[in-house]
N, C-alpha and C positions, 0 to 999 in steps of 0.2 A: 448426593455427593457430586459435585463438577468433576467431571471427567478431565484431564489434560490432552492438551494435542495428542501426546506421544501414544496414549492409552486410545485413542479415538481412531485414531493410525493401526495400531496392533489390531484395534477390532475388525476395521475394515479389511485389512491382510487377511485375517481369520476366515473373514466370511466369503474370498477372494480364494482361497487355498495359496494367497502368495507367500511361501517360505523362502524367495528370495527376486529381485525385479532390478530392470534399468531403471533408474529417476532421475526426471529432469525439473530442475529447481531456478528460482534467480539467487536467491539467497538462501542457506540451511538452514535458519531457527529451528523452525518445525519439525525436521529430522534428525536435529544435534544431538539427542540424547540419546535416538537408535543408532546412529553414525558409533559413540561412544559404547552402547553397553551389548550391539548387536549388528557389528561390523559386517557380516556373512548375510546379512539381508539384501546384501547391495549388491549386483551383478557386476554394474556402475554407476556412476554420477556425473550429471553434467550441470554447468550453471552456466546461463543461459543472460546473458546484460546484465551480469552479477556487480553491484557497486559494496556490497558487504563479503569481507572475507578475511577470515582466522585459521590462520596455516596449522594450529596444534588440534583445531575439533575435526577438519578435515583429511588430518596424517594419516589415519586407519586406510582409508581410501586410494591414496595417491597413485597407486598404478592401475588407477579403474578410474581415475577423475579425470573430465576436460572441464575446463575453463574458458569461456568465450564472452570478452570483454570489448567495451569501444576503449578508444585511446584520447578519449574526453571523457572529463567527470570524476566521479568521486571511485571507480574502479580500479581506474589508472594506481593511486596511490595503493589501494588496497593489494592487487597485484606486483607490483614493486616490491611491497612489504612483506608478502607470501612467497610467493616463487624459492628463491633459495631454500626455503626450506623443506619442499614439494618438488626432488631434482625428476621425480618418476611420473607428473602430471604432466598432460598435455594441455596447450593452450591453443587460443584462436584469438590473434584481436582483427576487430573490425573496425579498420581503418575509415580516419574522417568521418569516423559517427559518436557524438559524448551520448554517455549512458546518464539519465536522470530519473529517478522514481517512477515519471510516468511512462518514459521513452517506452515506444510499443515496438520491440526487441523485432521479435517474428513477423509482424506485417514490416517492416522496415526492411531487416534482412535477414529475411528466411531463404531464400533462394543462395544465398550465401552461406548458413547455419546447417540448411540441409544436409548436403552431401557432405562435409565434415563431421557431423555428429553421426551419420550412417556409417560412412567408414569407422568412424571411431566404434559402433555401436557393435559393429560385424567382429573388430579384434576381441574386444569384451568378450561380447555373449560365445568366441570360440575357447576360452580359457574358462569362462566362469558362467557356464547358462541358465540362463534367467528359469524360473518358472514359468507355466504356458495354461492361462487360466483357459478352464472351460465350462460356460455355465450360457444360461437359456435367457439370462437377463440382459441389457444393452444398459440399463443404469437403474439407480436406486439410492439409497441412503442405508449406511449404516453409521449408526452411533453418532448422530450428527450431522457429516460428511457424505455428501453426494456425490456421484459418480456416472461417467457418462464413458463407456465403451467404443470405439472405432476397431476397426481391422477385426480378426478371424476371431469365432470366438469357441471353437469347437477343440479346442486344443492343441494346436498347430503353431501357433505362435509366439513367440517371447511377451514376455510383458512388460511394457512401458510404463510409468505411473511419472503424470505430471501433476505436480504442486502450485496452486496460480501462481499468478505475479502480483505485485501488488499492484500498481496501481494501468501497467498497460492497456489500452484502450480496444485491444482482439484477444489479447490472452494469449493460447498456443495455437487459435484454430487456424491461421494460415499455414502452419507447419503440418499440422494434423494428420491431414490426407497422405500427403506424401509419409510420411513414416508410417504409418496405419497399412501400408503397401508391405510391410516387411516386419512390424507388431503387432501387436494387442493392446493398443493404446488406452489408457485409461485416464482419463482427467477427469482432476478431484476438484471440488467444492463446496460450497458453505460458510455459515456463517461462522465456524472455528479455524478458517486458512487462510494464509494470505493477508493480502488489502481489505478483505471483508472485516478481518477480524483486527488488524491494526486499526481501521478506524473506526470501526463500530469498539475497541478499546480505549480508543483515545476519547470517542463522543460517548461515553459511558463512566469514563472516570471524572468523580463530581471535581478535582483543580484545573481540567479543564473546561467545563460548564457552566465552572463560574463566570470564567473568560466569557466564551458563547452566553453566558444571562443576560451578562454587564452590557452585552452589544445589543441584545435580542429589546431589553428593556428601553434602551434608548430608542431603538429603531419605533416601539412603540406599536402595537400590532391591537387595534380592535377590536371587538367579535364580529365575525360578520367578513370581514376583510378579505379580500383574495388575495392571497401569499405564493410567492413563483419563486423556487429555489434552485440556483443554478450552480452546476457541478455536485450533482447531491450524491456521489458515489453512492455506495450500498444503502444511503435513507437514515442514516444512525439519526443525523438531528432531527430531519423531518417528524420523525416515531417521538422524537424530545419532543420538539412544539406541538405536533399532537395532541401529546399527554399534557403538556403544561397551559395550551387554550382550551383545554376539555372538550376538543372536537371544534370548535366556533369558529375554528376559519378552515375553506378548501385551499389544501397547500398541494399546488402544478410544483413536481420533483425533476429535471430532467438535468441526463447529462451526457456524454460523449461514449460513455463507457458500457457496451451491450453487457455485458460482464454485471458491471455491477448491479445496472436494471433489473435484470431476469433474477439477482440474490435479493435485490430492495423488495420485489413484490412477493416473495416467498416470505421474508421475514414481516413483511405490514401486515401479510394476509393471518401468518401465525400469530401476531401479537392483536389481532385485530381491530386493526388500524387501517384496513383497503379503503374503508368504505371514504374516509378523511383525504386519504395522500393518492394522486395520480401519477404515476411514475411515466417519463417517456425521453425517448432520444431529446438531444437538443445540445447546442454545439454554441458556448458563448460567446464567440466572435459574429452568430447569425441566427439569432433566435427564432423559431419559425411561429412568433406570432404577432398578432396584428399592433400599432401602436397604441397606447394608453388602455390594456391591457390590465393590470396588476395594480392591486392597491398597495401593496408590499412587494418589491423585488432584492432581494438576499443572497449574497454568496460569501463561502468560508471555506479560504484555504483554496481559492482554485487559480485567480490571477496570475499568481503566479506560474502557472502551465501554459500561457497562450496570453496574444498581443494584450496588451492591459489597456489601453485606449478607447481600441476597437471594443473590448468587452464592456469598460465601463458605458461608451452610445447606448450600446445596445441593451443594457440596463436602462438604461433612462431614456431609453426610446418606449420600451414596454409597460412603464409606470405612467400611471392617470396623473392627471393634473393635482398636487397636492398631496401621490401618495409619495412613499420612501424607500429610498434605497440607501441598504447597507451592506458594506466589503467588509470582511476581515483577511488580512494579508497574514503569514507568519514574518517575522522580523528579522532577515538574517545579516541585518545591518547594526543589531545588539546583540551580547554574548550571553551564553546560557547560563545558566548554573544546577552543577553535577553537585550537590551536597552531602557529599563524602569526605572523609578525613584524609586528602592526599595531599603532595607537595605541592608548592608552588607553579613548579615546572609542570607538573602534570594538567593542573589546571589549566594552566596557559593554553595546554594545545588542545584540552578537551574540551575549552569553554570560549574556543574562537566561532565565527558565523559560521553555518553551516552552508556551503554554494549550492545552494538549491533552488534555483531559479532561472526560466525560460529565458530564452533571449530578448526578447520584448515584454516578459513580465515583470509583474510588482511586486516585493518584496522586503519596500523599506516604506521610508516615511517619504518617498516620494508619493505614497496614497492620499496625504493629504494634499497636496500640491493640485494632483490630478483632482480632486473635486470638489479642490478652491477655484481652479478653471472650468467647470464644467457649466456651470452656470445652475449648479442646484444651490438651493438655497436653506436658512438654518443648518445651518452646519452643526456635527457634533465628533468630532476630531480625537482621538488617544489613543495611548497603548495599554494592551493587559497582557497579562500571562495565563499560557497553558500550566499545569503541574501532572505531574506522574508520579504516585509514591510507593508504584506496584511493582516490585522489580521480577517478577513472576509473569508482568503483562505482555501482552505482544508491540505495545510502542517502546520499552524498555529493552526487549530481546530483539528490537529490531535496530536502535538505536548502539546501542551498547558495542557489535561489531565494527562498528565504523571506527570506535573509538578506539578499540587496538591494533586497528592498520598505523594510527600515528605513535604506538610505545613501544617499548624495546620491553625485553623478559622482565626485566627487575623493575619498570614501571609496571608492566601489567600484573606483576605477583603484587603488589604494592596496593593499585584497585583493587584487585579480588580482596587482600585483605580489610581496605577500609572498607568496602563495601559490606563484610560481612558487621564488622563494626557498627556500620551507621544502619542495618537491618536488625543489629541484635539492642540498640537502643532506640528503636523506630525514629531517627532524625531521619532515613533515606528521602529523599526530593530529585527529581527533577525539574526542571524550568524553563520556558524559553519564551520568547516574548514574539505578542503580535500587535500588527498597528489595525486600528479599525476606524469606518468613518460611516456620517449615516448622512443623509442629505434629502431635501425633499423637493419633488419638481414643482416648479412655482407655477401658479395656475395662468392660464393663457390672459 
């Protein structure tokens, strides 16, 4: 039986003695169900460059909750939309900074985050305090979920339990130290939390794969070939091409996010797949390897995070004469589609672009533009779509909050119910669309 978050959560508490903890989250998914059936678990909560936020899952909460937002990005609204009905939560915005998926919250502004969520943490834990683990362990895995210990561990201290972020590029450990001076910090992960697990869901459900086929086939990949995968978060595709070259090509993984390397090579090593995939830093505006390089250079889903120009050179700096490179952007310059039985109106606002996209990034069909000028040649230019039809998944439970910052009550009673609808006659769908292009460096 697949265990669920919630159930993997309760195990680790168990094995933790935690009957009650501070938690610091960016978004609730993963807790929404304990938030809901086991309110008194919670010392307090904090959300930490939170762009998702639903004022009725977090009401239990509200005089234990801080909220720390930028005043750019997808937060702002969500905020706006919450607050009134949250009069007992405290907040923090951080001014002159937009919150986006990957914005790395705590190396940005932790020095600012600090002493606010301390203060906040000290009124907390004097009204409602936390449990104060004490065990001989500093980390370990239970039920999936790994776990890595800072501050006291002899029983002296409250305990903090952080949840990753998705996709942040440090996680919480610039903040770490400093709170670990005052708890028993404990950060979680694995491959069932977070960004690990939304995208190792997203690259695991076959209507998005097919998308990732349709590109992979074009791109054209030999046996034998050296494959360089760039921004390869947690490895989910790499562990696909793997399995679908039967081992025949060495695929170089690397990408910005220590976070997600150190979870890539725990899950290749488990699925074994080490011996295939090399996983290592590497920062796509400056690749740290030599030119013509790569018979195959690949990236999906990441231009959009970082200068798109400067990334694509440096793609096409790293590939041999004659090999190929292929982008996949996501599209947020076409509207999705939510395949549920709602109104008109509802659609409109839940099936507009989603603004997810760097300030120099790629995110539309400007990708073909970019490398019609690049000077690669054979071009192969289109758009596909992802699909989601799991609404139990982590791209659906991450997706889905955003979507009721934009409805009022009697919209969102109206989803719930068509959704139960389009679940009880299996039409549910999600959909969104991505541009992709494949090009080959013309030989000198």
């Amino acid at each position: 039986m697949t265990l669920t978050a919630e159930q993997r959560l309760d195990a680790l508490f168990d094995h933790l003695a935690l009957e009650r903890a501070h938690f610091g989250v960016q978004n609730t998914a993963e807790l929404d169900p304990i938030i809901a059936g086991e309110p008194e678990r919670f010392a307090s909560l904090a959300l930490c460059g939170l762009n998702r936020l639903q004022a009725e899952t977090v009401l239990p909460l509200q005089d234990r909750l801080l909220l720390m937002y930028g005043d750019g990005g997808a937060g702002v609204d969500a905020m706006a939309a919450s607050m009134p009905s949250l009069p007992k939560a405290k907040s923090h915005c951080l001014k002159d900074y937009t919150v986006l998926t990957w914005s790395d919250v705590a190396g940005d502004r932790g020095d600012e985050i600090v002493p606010r969520w301390l203060e906040f943490l000290g009124r907390a834990e004097a009204r409602n305090p936390a449990s104060r683990p004490s065990t001989d362990q500093r980390a370990g895995e239970v039920a999936g979920i790994s776990y890595r210990i800072a501050g006291a561990i002899d029983g002296s201290a409250p305990a903090l339990v952080l949840l990753p972020m998705l996709l942040s590029a440090s996680q919480w450990e610039p903040v770490i130290e400093r709170l670990a001076e005052h708890y028993c910090v404990i950060s979680l992960g694995g491959r069932h939390l977070g960004g690990v697990a939304f995208i190792d869901g997203r690259g695991t459900d076959p209507g998005y794969l097919r998308g990732v086929e349709m590109h992979v086939n074009e791109i054209g990949i030999q046996p034998g070939e050296m494959v360089l995968d760039v921004g390869c978060g947690p490895g989910s595709l790499d562990r696909w091409l793997a399995r679908r070259t039967n081992g025949a090509n060495p695929i170089t993984a690397v990408d910005v996010n220590g976070y997600f390397l150190r979870e890539a090579e725990v899950i290749a090593e488990a699925e074994g797949l080490s011996d295939i995939i090399s996983f290592g830093p590497g920062n796509a505006e400056n690749l740290q390897f030599p030119d013509n390089s790569f018979d195959v250079v690949m990236s999906h889903t990441v231009m959009e995070e970082c200068n798109a120009d400067r990334m694509l050179a440096e793609l096409i700096r790293v590939a041999k004469p004659g090999g190929r490179v292929g982008v996949m952007v996501r599209a947020v310059d076409m509207r999705s589609l939510w395949n549920l039985p709602v109104s008109a109106a509802i659609k409109e606002k839940v099936e507009a672009p989603v603004p997810s996209v760097g300030q120099d990034g790629c995110a539309d069909a400007s990708l073909y533009r970019r490398f019609g000028e690049s000077g690669l040649v054979d071009l192969k230019l289109f758009p596909t779509t992802m699909t989601v039809s799991d609404p139990d998944g982590y791209t659906w439970k991450y997706y889905e909050p955003y979507l009721f910052s934009m409805l009022d009550e009697a919209e969102t009673a109206q989803w719930h119910a068509a959704k139960a609808q389009a679940i009880a006659d299996r039409s549910i769908l999600l959909a969104r669309w991505l541009h992709c292009a494949v090009g080959t460096k013309p030989m000198p």
